[in-house]
C-alpha positions as CSV (number, residue, x, y, z in Angstrom):
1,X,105.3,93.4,103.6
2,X,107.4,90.4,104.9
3,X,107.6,88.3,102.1
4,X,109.2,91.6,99.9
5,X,112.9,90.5,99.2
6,X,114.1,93.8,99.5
7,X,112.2,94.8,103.4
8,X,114.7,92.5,104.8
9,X,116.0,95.7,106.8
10,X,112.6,97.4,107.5
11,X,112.2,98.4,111.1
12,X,110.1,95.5,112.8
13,X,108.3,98.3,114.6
14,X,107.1,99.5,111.5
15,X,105.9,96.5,110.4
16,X,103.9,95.9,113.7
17,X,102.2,99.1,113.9
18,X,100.9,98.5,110.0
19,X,99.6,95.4,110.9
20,X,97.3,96.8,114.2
21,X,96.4,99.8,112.3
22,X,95.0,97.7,109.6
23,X,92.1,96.1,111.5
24,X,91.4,98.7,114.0
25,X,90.7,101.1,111.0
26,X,88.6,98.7,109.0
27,X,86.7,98.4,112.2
28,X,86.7,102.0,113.2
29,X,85.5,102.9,110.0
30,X,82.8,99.6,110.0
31,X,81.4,101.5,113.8
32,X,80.6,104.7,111.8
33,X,79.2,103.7,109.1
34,X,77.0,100.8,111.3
35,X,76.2,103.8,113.8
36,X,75.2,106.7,111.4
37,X,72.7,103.9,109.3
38,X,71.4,103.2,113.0
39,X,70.6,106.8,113.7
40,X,74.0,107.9,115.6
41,X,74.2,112.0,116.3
42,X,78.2,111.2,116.4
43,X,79.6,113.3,113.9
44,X,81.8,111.5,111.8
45,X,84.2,114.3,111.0
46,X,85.5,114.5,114.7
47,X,85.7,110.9,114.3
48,X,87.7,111.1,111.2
49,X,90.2,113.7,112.7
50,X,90.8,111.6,115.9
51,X,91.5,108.3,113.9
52,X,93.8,109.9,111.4
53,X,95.2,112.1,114.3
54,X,96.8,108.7,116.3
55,X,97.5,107.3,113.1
56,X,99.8,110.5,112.0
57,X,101.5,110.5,115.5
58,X,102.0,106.9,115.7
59,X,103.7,106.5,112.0
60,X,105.1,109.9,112.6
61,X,107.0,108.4,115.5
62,X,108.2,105.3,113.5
63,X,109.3,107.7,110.5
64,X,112.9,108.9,111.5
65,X,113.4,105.2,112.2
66,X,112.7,104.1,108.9
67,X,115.6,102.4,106.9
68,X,115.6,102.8,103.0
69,X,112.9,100.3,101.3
70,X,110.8,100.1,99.0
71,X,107.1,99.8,100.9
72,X,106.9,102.2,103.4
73,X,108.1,105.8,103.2
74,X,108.6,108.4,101.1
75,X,110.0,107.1,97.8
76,X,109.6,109.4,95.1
77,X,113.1,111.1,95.7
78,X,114.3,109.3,99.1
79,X,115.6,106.4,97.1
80,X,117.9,108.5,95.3
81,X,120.5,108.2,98.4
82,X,120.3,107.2,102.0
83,X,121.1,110.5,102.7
84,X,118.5,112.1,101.1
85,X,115.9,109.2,102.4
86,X,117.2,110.1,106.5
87,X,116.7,114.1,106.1
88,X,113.3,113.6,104.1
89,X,111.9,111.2,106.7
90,X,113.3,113.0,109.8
91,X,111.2,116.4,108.7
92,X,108.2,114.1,107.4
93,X,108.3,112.9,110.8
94,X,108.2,115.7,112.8
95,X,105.3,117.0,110.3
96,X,102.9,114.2,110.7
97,X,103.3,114.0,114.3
98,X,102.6,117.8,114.6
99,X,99.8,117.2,112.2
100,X,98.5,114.4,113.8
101,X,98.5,116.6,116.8
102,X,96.6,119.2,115.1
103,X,94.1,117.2,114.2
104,X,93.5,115.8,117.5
105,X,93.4,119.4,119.0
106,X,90.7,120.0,116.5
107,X,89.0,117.1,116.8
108,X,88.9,117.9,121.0
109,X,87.5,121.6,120.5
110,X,84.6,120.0,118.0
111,X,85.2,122.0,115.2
112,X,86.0,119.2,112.8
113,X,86.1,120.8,109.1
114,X,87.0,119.4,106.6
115,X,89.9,122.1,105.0
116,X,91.7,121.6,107.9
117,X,91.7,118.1,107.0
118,X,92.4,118.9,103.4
119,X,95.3,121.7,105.0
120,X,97.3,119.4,107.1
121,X,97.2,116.0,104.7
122,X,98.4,118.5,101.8
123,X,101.2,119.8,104.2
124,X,102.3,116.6,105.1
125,X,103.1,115.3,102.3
126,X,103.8,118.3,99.7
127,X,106.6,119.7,102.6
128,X,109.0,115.9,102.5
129,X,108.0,115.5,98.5
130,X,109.8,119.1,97.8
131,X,112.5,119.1,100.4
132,X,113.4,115.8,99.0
133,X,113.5,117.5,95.7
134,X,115.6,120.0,96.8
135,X,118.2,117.1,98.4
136,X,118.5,115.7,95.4
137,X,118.9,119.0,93.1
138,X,121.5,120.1,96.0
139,X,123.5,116.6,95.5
140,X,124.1,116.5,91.9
């Protein structure tokens, strides 16, 4: 991420939170696996929903924030215009922090399944891909 010519303007925020959430999921995800081989009754699905739960809120957070480049984001139609890129990322903000929440909430009630997972990442990311696509059809 920092040695990418055209991040100069990425929000250093960003760039902090990718670089903690990088090691504590490889080690998260290191503790399951060591724990279920071991004999662990955790189940890994509530697991799985709390861990992608922070990580939704957290980048969810930073989202709005996010200046146009090409690393993090939502680029398939953002970099058309930085109009476009400011609208798409202020809704796909707001949707993975609500699904981040979501996920928690389930997660908390221990009723982990995994369509719920499947519902909210789908939603997440479909919603921003085709109001981007409508930003774009609306500008030309």
């Amino acid at each position: 991420i920092g040695r990418d010519s055209k991040n100069s303007a990425m929000n250093e925020k960003m760039i902090r939170a990718i670089y903690w959430l990088t090691p504590i999921v490889s080690l998260s995800i290191s503790y399951l696996i060591y724990s279920k081989a071991l004999g662990s009754t955790t189940n890994p699905s509530v697991f799985v929903s709390v861990l992608l739960g922070l990580i939704f809120v957290i980048m969810g957070n930073y989202m709005p924030k996010l200046k146009v480049n090409h690393t993090v984001g939502i680029r398939l139609l953002g970099l058309a215009g930085e109009d476009n890129w400011y609208k798409t990322h202020r809704l796909a903000g707001k949707l993975w922090v609500l699904g981040g929440l979501i996920l928690l909430l389930e997660a908390g009630l221990q009723f982990a399944l995994s369509y719920v997972l499947a519902l909210v990442i789908l939603a997440i990311v479909l919603i921003p891909v085709m109001y981007s696509y409508q930003l774009s059809r609306k500008n030309r």
